[in-house]
C-alpha positions in Angstrom: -18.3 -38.5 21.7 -20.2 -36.3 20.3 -19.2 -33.1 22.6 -15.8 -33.8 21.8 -15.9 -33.5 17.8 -18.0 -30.1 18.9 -15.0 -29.3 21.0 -12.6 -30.0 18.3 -14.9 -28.0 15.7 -14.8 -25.3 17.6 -11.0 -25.4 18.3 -10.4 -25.5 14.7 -12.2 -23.4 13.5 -11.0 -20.5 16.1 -7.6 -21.4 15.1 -8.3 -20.7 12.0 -10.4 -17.2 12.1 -7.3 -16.4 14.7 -4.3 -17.2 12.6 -5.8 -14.8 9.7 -4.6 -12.0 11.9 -0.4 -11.1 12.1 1.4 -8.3 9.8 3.6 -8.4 6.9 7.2 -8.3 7.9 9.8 -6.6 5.3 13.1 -8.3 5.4 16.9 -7.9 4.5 18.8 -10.7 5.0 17.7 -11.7 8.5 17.0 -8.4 9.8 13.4 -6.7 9.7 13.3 -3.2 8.0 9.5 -2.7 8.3 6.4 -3.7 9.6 2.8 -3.5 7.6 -0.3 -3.7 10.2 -3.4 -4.3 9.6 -5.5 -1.0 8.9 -1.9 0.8 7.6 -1.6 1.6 4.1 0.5 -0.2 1.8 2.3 0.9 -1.5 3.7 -1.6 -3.7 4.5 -2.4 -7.0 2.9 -5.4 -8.7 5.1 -8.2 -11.0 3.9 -6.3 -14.3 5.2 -2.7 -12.7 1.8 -1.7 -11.9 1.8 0.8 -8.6 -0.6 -0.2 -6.3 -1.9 1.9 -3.0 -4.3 0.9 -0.5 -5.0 -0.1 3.1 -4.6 -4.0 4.9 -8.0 -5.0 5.8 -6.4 -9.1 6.5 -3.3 -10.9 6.6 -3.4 -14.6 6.0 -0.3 -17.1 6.2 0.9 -16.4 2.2 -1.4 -13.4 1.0 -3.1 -10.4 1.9 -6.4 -8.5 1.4 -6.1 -4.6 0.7 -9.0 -1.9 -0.1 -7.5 0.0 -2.7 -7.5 3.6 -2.9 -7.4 6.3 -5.3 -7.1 10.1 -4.6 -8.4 12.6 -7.2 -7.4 16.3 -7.3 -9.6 19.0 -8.4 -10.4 22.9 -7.8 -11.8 22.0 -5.0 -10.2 20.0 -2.8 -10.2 16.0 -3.4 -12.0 13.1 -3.1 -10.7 9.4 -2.2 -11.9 6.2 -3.7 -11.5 3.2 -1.9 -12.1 -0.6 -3.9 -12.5 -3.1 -1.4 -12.2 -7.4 -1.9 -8.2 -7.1 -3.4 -6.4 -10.3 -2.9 -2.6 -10.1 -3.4 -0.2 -13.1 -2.6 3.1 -12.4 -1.6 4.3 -13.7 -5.1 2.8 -10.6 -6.4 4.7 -7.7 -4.8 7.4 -6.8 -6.8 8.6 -3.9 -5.5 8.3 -1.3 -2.3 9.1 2.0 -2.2 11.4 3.5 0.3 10.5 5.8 2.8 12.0 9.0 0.7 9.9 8.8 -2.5 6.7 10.1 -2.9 3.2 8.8 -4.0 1.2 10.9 -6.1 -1.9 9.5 -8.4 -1.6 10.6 -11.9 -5.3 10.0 -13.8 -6.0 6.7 -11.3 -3.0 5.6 -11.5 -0.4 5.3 -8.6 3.2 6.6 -9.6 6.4 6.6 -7.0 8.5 9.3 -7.6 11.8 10.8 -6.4 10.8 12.5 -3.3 12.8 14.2 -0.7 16.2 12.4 -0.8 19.3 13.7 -0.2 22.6 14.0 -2.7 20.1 12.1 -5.3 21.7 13.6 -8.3 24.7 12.9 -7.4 23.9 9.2 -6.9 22.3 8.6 -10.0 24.7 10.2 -11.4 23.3 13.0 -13.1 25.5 15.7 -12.1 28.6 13.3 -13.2 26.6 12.8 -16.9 26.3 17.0 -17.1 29.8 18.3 -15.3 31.2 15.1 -18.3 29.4 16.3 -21.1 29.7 19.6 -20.3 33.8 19.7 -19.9 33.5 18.0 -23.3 31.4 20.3 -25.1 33.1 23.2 -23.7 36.9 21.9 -24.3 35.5 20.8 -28.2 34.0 24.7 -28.2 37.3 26.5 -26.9 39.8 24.6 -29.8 37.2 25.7 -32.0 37.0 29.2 -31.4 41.0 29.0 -31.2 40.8 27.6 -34.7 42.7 24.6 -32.8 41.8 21.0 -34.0 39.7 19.8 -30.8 40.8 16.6 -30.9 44.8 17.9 -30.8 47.3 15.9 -28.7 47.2 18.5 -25.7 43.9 18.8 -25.7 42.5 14.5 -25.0 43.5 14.3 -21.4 41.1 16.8 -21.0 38.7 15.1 -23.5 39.4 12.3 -22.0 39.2 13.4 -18.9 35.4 14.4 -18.9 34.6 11.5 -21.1 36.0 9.6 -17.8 33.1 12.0 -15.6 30.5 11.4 -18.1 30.9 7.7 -18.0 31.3 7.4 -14.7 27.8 8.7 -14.3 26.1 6.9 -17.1 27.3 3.6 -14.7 25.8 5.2 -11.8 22.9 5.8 -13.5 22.1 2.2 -14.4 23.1 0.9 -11.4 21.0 3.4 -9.1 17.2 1.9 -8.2 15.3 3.5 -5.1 12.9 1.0 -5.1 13.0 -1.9 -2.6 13.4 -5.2 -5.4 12.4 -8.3 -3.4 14.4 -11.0 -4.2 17.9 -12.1 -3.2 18.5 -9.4 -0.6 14.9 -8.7 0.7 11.7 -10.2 1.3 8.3 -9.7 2.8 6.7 -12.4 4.8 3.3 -13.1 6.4 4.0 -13.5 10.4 0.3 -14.6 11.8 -0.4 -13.9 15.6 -3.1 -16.9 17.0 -4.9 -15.7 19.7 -5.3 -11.8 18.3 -9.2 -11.1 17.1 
């Protein structure tokens, strides 16, 4: 009796050291987009917009444990910081970047910015906002110079016209986000491997 609550002792607790081993799993809809491993460094964006940049040290079922690290630039060179014993639940990532923005540390502190992305101006819509305001301007300037009124009959198509431009790219502006959200359309899951050390 007694070598079989051993064996069951032992059984459980090796299932239990084993299944703290697996990788987080990025998803949209039903299909995978990424994979986080242990040892692979992690950037994401905590529930009050905090950036956050470290490397998995252990994956449990809901959560995960990261050492955090910091980079600081000098003359010099640079020297890393790493802040180990960070427990983060799945509940707490808000936000992941995508692969074309950048991470650069900023006093400390983690920022994501723009990085190399193609035709980004054009879908956030800031080359619609300045070719709008610009027509504008420069169609207000010209009756002006004429000593035309600017807001004549013949001249608001092409008021309107660049006030059409210009609004088109304040909604592309609003709507444009290059950060991963995780919500409706994606979400990151703990996928545990029993039987990996």
């Amino acid at each position: 009796m007694a070598k079989t609550i051993l064996l069951i002792l032992t059984v459980f607790c090796c299932t239990t050291v084993l299944a703290q081993n697996g990788y987080l799993l990025l998803k949209k809809g039903e299909k995978s987009v990424q994979h986080y491993w242990k040892d692979m460094h992690l950037t994401f964006q905590t529930g009050n917009r905090q950036w956050i940049t470290g490397i998995i040290t252990k994956i449990s079922n809901d959560s995960f444990y990261l050492t955090q690290e910091i980079i600081r630039y000098h003359l010099m060179g640079s020297d890393t910081l790493h802040f180990s014993g960070f427990k983060f639940s799945l509940r707490d990532v808000y936000a992941l970047p995508t692969k074309r923005e950048e991470i650069v540390y900023d006093n400390d502190q983690v920022r994501v910015i723009l990085g190399h992305e193609k035709f980004v101006w054009v879908r956030n819509g800031f080359i619609f906002q300045v070719g709008g305001a610009g027509y504008v301007g420069l169609n207000i300037i010209n009756s002006l110079v004429r000593k035309e009124p600017p807001f004549a009959k013949n001249n608001l198509t092409g008021l309107g016209i660049g006030t059409a431009v210009f609004l088109i790219g304040m909604a592309l502006h609003l709507k444009f986000d290059p950060y991963i959200h995780l919500g409706k359309k994606y979400r990151l899951e703990c996928v545990t491997i029993p039987g990996i050390p």
